[in-house]
C-alpha positions as CSV (number, residue, x, y, z in Angstrom):
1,X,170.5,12.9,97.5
2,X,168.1,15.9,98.6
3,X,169.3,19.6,98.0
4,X,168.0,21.4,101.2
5,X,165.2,24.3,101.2
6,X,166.6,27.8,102.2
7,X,165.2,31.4,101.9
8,X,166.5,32.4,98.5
9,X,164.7,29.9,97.0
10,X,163.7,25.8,97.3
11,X,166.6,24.1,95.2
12,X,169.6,25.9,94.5
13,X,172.7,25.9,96.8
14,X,172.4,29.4,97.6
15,X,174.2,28.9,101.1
16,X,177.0,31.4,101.6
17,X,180.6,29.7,101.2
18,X,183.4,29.5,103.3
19,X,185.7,32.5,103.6
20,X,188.9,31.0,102.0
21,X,190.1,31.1,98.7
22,X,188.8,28.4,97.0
23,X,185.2,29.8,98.7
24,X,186.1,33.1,97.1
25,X,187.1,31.4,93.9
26,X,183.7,29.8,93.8
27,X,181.7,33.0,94.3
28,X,183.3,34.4,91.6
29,X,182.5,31.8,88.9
30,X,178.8,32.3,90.6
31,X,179.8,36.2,89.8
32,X,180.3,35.4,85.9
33,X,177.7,33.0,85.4
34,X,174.8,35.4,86.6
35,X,176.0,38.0,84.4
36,X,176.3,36.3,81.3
37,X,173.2,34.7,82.1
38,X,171.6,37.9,82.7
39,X,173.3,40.2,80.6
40,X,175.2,38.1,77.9
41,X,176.4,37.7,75.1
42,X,179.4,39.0,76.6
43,X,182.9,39.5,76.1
44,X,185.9,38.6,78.6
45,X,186.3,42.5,78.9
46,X,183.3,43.4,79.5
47,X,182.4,40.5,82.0
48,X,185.5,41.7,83.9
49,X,184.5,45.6,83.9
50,X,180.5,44.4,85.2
51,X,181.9,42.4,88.1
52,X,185.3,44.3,88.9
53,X,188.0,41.9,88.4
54,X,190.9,41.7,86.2
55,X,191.1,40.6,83.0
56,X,193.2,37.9,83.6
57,X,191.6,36.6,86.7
58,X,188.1,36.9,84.2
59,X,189.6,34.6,81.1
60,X,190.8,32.0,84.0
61,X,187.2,31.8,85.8
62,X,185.7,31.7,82.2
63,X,187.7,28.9,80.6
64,X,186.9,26.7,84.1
65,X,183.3,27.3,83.2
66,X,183.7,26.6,79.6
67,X,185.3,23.2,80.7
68,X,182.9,22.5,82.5
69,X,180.8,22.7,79.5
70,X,178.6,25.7,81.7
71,X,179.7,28.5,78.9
72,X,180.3,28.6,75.5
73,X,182.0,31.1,73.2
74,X,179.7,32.1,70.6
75,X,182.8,33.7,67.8
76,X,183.8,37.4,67.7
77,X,181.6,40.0,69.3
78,X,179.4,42.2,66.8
79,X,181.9,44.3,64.6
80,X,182.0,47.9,65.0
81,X,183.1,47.9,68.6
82,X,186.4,49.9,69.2
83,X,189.5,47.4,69.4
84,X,190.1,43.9,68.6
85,X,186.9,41.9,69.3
86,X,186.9,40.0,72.1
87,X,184.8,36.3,71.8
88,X,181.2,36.6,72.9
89,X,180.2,34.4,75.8
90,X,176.9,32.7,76.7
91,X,175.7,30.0,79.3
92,X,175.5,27.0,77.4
93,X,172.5,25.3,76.0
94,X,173.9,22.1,77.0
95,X,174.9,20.0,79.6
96,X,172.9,20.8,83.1
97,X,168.9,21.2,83.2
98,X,166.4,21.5,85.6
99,X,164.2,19.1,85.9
100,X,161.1,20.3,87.3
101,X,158.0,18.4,88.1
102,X,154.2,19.9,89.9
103,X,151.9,16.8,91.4
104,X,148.2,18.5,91.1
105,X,145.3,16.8,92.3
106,X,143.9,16.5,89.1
107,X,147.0,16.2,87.0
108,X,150.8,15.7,87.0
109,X,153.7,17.7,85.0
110,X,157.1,17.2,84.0
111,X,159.5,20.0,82.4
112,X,163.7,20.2,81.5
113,X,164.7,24.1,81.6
114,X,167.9,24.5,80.3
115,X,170.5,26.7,81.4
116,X,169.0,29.7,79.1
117,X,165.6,29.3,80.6
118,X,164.2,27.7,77.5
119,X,162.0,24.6,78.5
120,X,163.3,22.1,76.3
121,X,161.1,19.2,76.9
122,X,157.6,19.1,79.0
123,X,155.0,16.4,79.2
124,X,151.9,16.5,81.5
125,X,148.7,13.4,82.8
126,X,145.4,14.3,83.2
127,X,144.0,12.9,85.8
128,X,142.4,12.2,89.6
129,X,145.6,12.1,92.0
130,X,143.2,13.5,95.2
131,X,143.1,10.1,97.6
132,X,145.2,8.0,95.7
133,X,148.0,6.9,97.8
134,X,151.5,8.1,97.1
135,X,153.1,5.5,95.7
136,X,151.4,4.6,92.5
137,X,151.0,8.7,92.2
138,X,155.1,8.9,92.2
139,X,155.7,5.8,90.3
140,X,153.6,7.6,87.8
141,X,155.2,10.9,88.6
142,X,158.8,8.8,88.1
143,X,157.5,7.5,84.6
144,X,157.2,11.0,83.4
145,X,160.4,12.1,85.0
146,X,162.5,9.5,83.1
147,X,160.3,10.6,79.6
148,X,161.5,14.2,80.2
149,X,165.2,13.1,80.9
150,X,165.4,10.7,77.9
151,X,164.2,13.8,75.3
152,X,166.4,16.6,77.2
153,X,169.7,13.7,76.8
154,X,168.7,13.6,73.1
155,X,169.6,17.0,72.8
156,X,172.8,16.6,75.2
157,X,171.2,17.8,78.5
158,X,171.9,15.8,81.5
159,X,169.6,16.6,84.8
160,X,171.4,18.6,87.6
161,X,168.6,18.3,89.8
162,X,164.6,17.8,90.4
163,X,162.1,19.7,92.1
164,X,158.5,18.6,92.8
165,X,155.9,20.9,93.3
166,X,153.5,19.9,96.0
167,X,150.3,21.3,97.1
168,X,151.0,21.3,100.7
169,X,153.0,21.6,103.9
170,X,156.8,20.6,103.0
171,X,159.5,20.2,105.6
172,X,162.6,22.4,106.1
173,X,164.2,18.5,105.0
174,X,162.9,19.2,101.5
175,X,161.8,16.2,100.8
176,X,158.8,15.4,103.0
177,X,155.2,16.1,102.7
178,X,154.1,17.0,106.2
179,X,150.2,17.6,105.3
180,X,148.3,18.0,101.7
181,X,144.8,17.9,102.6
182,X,143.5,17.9,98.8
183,X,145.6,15.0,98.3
184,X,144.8,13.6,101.4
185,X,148.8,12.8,102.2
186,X,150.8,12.7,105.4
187,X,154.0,12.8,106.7
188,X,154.8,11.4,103.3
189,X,158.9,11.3,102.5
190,X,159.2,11.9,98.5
191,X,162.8,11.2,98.7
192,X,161.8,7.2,99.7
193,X,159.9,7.1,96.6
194,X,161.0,8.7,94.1
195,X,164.7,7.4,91.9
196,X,168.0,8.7,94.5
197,X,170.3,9.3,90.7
198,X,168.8,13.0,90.7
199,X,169.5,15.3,93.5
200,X,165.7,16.0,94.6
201,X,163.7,19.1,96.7
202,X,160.3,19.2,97.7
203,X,158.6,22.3,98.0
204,X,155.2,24.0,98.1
205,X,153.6,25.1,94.8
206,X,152.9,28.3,95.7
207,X,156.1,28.9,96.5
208,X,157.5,27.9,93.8
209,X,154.9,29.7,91.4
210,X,156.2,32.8,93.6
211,X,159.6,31.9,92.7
212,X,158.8,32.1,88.9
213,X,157.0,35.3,89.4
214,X,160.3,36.9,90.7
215,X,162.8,35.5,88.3
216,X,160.4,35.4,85.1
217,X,157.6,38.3,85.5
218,X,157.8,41.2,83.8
219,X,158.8,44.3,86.8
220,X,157.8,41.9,89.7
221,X,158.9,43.9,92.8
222,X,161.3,42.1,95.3
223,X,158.3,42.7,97.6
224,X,155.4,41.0,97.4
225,X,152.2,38.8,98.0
226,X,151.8,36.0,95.3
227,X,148.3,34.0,95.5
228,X,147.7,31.0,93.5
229,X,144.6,28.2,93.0
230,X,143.6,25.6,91.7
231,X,141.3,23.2,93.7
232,X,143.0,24.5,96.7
233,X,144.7,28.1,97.6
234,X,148.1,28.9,98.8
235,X,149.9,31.9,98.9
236,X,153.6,32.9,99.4
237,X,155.5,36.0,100.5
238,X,158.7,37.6,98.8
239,X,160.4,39.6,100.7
240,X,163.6,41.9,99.5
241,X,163.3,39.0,97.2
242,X,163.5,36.0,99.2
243,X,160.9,33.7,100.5
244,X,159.5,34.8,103.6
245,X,159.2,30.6,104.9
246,X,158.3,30.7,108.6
247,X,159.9,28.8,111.7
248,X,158.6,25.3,110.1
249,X,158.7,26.4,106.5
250,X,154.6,26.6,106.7
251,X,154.1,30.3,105.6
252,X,151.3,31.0,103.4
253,X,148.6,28.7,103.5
254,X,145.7,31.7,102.9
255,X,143.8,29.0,101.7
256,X,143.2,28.1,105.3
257,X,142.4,31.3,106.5
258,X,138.9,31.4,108.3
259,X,136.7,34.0,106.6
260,X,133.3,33.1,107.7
261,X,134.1,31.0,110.9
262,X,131.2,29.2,111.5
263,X,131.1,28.1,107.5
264,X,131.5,24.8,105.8
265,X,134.3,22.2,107.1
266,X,137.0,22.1,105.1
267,X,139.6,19.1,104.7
268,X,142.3,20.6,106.0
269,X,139.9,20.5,109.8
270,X,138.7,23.9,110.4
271,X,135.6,25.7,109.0
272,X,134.7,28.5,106.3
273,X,138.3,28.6,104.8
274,X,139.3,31.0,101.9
275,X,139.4,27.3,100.1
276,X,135.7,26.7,100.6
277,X,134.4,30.0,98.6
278,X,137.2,30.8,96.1
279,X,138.9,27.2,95.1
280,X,137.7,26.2,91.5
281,X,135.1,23.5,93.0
282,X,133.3,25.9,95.4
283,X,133.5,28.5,92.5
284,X,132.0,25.6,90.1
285,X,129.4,24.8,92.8
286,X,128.3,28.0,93.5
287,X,127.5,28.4,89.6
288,X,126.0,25.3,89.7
289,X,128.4,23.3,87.6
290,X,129.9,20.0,87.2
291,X,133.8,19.8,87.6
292,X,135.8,19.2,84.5
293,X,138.8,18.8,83.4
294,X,139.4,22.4,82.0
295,X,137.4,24.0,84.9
296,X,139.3,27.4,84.4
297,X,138.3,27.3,81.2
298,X,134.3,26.5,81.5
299,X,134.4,29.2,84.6
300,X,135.7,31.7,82.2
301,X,134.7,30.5,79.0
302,X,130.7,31.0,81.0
303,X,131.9,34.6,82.0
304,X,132.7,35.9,79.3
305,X,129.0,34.4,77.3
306,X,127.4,36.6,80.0
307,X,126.1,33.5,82.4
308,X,124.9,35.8,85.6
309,X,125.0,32.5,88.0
310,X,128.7,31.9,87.3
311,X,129.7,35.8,87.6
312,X,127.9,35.7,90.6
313,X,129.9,33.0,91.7
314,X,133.5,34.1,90.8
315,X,132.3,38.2,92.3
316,X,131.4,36.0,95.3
317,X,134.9,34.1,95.4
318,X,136.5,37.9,95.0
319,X,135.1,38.8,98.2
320,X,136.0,36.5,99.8
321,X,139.7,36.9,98.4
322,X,140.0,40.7,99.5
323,X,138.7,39.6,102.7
324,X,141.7,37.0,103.5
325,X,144.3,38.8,101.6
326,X,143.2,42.3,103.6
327,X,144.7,40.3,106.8
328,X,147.9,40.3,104.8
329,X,148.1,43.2,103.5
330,X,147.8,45.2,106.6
331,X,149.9,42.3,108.6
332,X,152.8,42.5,106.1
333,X,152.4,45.8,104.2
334,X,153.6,44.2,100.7
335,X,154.2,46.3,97.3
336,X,151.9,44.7,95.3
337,X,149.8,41.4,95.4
338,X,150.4,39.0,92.6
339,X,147.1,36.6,90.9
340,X,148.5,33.3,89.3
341,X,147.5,29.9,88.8
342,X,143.6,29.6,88.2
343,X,143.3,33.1,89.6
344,X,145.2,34.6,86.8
345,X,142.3,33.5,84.0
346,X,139.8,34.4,85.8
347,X,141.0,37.8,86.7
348,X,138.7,40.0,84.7
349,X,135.5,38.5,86.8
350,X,137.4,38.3,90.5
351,X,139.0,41.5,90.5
352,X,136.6,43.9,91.1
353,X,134.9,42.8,93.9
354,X,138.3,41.6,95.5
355,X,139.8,45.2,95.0
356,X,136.8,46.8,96.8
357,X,137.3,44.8,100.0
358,X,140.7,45.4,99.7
359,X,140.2,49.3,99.4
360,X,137.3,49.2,101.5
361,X,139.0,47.1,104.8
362,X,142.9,47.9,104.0
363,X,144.1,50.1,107.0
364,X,147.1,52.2,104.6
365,X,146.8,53.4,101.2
366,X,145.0,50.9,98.0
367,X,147.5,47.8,97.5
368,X,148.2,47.4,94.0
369,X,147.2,44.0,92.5
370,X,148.8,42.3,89.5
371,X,147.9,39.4,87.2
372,X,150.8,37.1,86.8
373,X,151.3,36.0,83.1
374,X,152.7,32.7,84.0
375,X,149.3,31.1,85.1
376,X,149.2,27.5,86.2
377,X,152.5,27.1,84.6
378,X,154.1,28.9,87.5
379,X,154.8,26.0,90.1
380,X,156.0,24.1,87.3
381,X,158.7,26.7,85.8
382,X,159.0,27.8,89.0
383,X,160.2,24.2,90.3
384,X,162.7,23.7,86.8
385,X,164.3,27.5,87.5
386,X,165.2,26.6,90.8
387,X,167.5,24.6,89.7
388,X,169.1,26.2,87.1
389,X,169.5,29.2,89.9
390,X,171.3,27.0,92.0
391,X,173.7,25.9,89.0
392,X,174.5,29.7,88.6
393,X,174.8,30.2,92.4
394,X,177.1,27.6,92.4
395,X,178.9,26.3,89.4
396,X,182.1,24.6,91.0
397,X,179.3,22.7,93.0
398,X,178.3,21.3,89.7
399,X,179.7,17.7,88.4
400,X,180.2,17.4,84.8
401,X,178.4,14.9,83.4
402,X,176.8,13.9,80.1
């Protein structure tokens, strides 16, 4: 079964329901969870004053949800509150997770958020994925996957979905990989490969580590650029808080833009890409070092000790940054741009040169630019959230299981 992509984000059911009464019942248990999950422990009263329904119509929505094993009452509100106290309510730390899972080309991850947004369980494998074909990459991808559902069971979580972050082009299907040039896949359909008992999506990792950036950062704006790396680049767009995707779902491969056009090839068939000057390799060969398996760590780790070849390098790499990302700025005008994945540990080195091109080339006023303090672990969370999202956004949509 595979959960289709749409603009809110890649895995939750976040299409709009029918018009009817059961559709209207449905959108008000999506009402209740999202505020007790945002604003909980709460009490029947004052779930019923945040969203504007009655009482009654509150404590029936509210004991469909605790059936369902989605909320649980947590014993009389704090004392001191004018009245008889009302039972507190919280989503439930059992029963659904999200199951979220990145395939990097130098390592694979597996995480189970619960419905709180506490991972719960998270494994990860070191290792070469970039030419390897699919197969024994999602068999091993599937091992993991079953690891990370086993532990999350153990403490009565049962999977209510799985999303794979991929780096590369996903169709609007959600499950196939049209084109990841660092992996070297094509037209590759996940949902063939990987176990059918867990609803699946595919999406891009950027988007995805966007995704985390808006539900987890600390005063994200709903508008903005989000830029990530690791061997390659991709970026994604939020817009009013949804994913800006394109006609084909292809939106925001900066990694691809051209900034010296007559440059290096790069694998994805065009020359002097963003990819070829400020991916971690071309950052480690321009310092003059040998890949590792912490190469964020030796870039930085360099830095910091002073080494003038490998600030060189990553001032070089900012450059080249401000010059693709100016393109988007003045294309899409967003609030802020947003540094995660590799980027965001090597900030302190990248960022000034890439705020001078931005400043220098930017048509409208400076462009504020952020450093996201998710990291790499943005696709990953961002994947695992998704799902949880789409639980709130659709509870009745939800089987029980266990």
């Amino acid at each position: 079964m595979t959960a289709p992509l749409n603009d809110a984000h890649p895995a939750g059911p976040g299409r709009a329901l029918p018009d009817t009464q059961q559709g209207m019942r449905r959108r008000n248990l999506a009402r209740v969870m999202h505020t007790v999950s945002a604003q909980g422990p709460l009490s029947r009263a004052a779930v019923a004053s945040r969203i504007g329904l009655t009482r009654a119509a509150v404590s029936s929505l509210v004991d469909e949800l605790i059936r369902s094993g989605l909320i649980e009452e947590l014993g009389p509100e704090r004392p001191g509150r004018v009245g008889r106290p009302g039972s507190a309510l919280a989503v439930s730390g059992h029963g659904p997770a999200g199951i979220g899972a990145e395939i990097g080309v130098d390592h694979l991850a597996v995480c189970a958020v619960d419905l709180r947004g506490t991972v719960r369980s998270r494994t990860v494998r070191y290792g070469a994925n970039r030419g390897r074909a699919a197969a024994p990459v999602i068999q091993e991808l599937t091992g993991l996957v079953r690891r990370v559902v086993a532990e999350a069971r153990q403490e009565g979580l049962w999977p209510a979905g799985l999303a794979v972050a991929v780096p590369g082009l996903v169709a609007r299907d959600g499950r196939t990989v049209v084109r990841a040039p660092n992996l070297d896949w094509h037209d590759t359909d996940l949902s063939a490969l990987l176990p059918d008992e867990i609803p699946l999506t595919v999406g891009n990792e950027a988007n995805f580590g966007a995704l985390a950036e808006l539900w987890l950062g600390e005063g994200t704006p709903r508008d903005f650029l989000h830029v990530s790396a690791e061997i390659g680049i991709g970026a994604a767009v939020v817009v009013d808080g949804h994913l800006l995707r394109g006609t084909r779902g292809f939106a925001g491969e900066l990694g691809h833009v051209p900034v010296r056009p007559e440059g290096p090839p790069c694998p994805c068939g065009g020359r002097g890409c963003l990819e070829q000057y400020a991916g971690e390799e071309a950052v480690l060969r321009a310092a003059g070092l040998e890949p590792g398996e912490d190469r964020v760590g030796l870039l930085a780790t360099r830095a910091a000790e002073g080494d003038e070849d490998v600030r060189r390098a990553l001032r070089d790499a900012g450059t080249a940054l401000g010059v693709a990302l100016t393109g988007a700025v003045n294309l899409l005008d967003p609030e802020s741009v947003v540094l995660g994945g590799a980027l965001a540990g090597l900030a302190p080195w990248l960022l000034p040169s890439l705020e001078d091109e931005l400043d220098r080339r930017t048509a409208g006023p400076a462009c504020p630019v952020a450093v996201s303090r998710l990291g790499s672990e943005g696709p990953l969370l961002g994947a695992a959230h998704s799902v949880v999202r789409g639980v709130l956004d659709d509870p009745a949509g939800v089987a029980v299981r266990g």
